[in-house]
C-alpha positions as MATLAB code, in Angstrom:
seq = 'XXXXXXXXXXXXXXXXXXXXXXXXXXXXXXXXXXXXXXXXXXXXXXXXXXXXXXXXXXXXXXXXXXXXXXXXXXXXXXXXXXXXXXXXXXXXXXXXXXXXXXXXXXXXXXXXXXXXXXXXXXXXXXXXXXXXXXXXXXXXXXXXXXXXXXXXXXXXXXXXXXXXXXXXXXXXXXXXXXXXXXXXXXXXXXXXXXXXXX';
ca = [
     -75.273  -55.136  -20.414;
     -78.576  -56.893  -19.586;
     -76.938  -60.330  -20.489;
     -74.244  -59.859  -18.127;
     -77.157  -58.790  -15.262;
     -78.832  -61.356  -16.077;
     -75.900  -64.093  -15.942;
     -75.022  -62.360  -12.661;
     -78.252  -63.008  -11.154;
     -79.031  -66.306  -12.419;
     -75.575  -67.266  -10.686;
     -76.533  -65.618   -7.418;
     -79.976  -67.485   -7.491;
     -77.557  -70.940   -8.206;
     -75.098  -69.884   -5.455;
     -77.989  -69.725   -3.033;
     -79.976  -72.893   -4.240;
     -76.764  -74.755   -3.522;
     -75.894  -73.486   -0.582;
     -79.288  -73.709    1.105;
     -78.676  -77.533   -0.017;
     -75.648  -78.069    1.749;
     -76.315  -76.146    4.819;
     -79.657  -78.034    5.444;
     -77.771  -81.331    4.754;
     -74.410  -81.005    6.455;
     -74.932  -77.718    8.936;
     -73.120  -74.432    9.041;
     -70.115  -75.797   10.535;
     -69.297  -78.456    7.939;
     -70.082  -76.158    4.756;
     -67.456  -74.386    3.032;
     -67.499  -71.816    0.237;
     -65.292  -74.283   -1.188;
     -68.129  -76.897   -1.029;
     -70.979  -74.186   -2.266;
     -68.346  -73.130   -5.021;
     -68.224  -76.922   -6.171;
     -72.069  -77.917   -5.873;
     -73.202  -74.335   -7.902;
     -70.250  -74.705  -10.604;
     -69.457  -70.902   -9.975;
     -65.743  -69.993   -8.225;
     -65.117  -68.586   -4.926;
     -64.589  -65.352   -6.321;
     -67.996  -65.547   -7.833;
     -69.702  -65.935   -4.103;
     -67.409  -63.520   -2.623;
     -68.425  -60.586   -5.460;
     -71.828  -61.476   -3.943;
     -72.156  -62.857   -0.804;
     -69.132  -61.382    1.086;
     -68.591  -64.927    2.903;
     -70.161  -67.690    4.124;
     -71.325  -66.051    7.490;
     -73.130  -63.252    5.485;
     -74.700  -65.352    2.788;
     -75.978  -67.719    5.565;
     -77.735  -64.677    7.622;
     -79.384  -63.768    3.859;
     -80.445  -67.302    3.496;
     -82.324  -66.418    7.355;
     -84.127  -63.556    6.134;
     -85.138  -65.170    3.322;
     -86.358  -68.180    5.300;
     -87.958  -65.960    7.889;
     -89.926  -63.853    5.023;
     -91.452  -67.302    3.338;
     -92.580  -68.151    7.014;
     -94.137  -64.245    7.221;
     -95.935  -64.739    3.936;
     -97.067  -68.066    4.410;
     -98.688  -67.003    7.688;
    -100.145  -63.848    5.556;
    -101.845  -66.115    3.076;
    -102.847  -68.446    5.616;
    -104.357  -65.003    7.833;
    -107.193  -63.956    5.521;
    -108.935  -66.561    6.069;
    -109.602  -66.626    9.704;
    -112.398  -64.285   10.507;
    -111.763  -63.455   14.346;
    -108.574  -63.036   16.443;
    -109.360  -66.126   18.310;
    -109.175  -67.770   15.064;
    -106.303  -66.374   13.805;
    -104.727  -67.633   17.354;
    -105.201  -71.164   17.314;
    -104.109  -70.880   12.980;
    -100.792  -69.220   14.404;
    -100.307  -71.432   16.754;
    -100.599  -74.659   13.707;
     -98.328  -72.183   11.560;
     -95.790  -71.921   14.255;
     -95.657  -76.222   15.089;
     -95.540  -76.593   11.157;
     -92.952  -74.326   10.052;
     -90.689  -74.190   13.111;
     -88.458  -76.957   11.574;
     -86.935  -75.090    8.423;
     -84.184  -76.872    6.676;
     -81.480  -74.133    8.153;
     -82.854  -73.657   11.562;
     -79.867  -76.123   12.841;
     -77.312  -74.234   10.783;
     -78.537  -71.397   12.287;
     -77.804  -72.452   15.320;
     -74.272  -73.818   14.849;
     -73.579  -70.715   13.493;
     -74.737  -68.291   16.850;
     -73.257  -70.367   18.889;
     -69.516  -70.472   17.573;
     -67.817  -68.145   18.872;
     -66.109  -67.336   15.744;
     -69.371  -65.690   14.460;
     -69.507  -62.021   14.392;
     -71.454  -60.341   16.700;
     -73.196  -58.348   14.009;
     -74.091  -61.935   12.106;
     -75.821  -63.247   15.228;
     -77.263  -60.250   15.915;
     -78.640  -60.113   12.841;
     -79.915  -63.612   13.443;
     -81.530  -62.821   16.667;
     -83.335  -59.969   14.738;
     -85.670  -62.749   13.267;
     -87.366  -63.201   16.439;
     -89.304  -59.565   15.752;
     -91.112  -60.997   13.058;
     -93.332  -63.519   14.873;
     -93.307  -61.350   17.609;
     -94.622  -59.160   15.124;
     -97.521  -61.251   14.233;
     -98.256  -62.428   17.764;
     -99.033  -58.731   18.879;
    -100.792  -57.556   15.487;
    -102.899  -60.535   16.069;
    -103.001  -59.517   20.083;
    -103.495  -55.986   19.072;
    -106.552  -56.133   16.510;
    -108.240  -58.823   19.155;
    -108.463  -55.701   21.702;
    -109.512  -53.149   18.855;
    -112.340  -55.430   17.645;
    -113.369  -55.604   21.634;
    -112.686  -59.646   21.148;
    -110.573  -59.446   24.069;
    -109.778  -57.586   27.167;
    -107.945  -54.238   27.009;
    -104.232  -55.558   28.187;
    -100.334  -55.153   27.700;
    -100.123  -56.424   24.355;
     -96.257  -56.014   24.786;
     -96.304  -58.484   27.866;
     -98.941  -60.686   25.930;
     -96.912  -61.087   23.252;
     -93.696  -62.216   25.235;
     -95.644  -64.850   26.987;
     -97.142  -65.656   23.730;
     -93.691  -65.910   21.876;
     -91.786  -68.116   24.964;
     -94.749  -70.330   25.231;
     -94.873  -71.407   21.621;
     -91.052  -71.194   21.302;
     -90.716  -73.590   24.287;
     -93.612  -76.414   22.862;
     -91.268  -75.834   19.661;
     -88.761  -78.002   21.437;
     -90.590  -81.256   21.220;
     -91.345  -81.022   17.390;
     -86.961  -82.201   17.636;
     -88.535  -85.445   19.112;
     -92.561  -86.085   18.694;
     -94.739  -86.611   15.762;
     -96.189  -83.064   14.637;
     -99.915  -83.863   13.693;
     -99.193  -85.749   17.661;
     -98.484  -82.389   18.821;
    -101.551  -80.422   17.512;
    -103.820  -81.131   20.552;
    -100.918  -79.620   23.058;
    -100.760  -76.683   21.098;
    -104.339  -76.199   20.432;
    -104.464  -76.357   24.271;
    -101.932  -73.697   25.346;
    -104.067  -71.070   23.381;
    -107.178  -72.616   24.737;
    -105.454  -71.749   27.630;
    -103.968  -68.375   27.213;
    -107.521  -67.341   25.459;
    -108.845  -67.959   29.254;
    -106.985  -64.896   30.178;
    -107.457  -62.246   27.391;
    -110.753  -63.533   25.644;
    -114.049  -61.037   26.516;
    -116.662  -63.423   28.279;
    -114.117  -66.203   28.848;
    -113.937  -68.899   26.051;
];
């Protein structure tokens, strides 16, 4: 019995190496089970038993990919000593690990309207865990009277579409080029919150 758990989840750790492959080289769109079936050496009926289908293995794939992002920033956290600090590090985190290998899958995949609503959903859902961050970072700045007493909740929206929206260039620009830009919109948005101005 622990042989055949162990077979079964060394082939769902193949079945998602693969298909993390071919979805960051080809896209959502142009990646069948078929094709993850073929690369991993285990059958269709294999990834079904786990995965369901393709839409639902892909969405696991974005958790997963969202979590490493989450734990990367948690590493990176401890060693910034004030909120300010931890601002400007979020704000490198976010321009360096914006472009994950499946973020253009991703999209593909909310944006054809043959995607359940429950998949896309479920892929919108990622959003809460920068947004997350943003307003523990927000939150503990106020507690540790680093910066004014504010609507964290509005902060961190403004926060979220302001780094979400520099995002866009790193599809076109150089990303060490775009540290400066970024270091300046918290420079900026520190103006506003920080105790004493910056």
């Amino acid at each position: 019995m622990n042989k055949r758990r162990y077979d079964s989840d060394k082939a769902k750790i193949e079945i998602i190496k693969h298909a993390i492959q071919l979805f960051s080289q080809h896209g959502y769109n142009q990646t069948s089970v078929g094709d993850i079936s073929k690369a991993s050496g285990y059958s269709k009926g294999h990834i079904y038993y786990h995965f369901e289908n393709k839409e639902k293995l892909f969405v696991l794939l974005a958790q997963q990919s969202m979590k490493n992002w989450h734990d990367k920033w948690l590493q990176q956290e401890s060693s910034y000593t004030t909120s300010t600090d931890k601002l400007y590090g979020m704000a490198m985190h976010v321009l360096y690990e914006y472009q994950t290998p499946l973020l253009k899958s991703g999209q593909e995949l909310a944006s054809n309207p043959k995607s359940s609503p429950d998949s896309i959903q479920q892929l919108f859902n990622l959003a809460i865990t920068p947004m997350n961050a943003y307003r523990a970072i927000l939150q503990e700045g106020i507690d540790q009277n680093e910066f004014v007493d504010g609507n964290v909740d509005i902060w961190t929206v403004l926060l979220s579409t302001w780094l979400g929206g520099l995002c866009q260039l790193t599809n076109h620009q150089n990303l060490k080029s775009l540290e400066p830009l970024f270091h300046q919109a918290i420079t900026i948005f520190l103006k506003e919150i920080k105790k004493g101005g910056i």
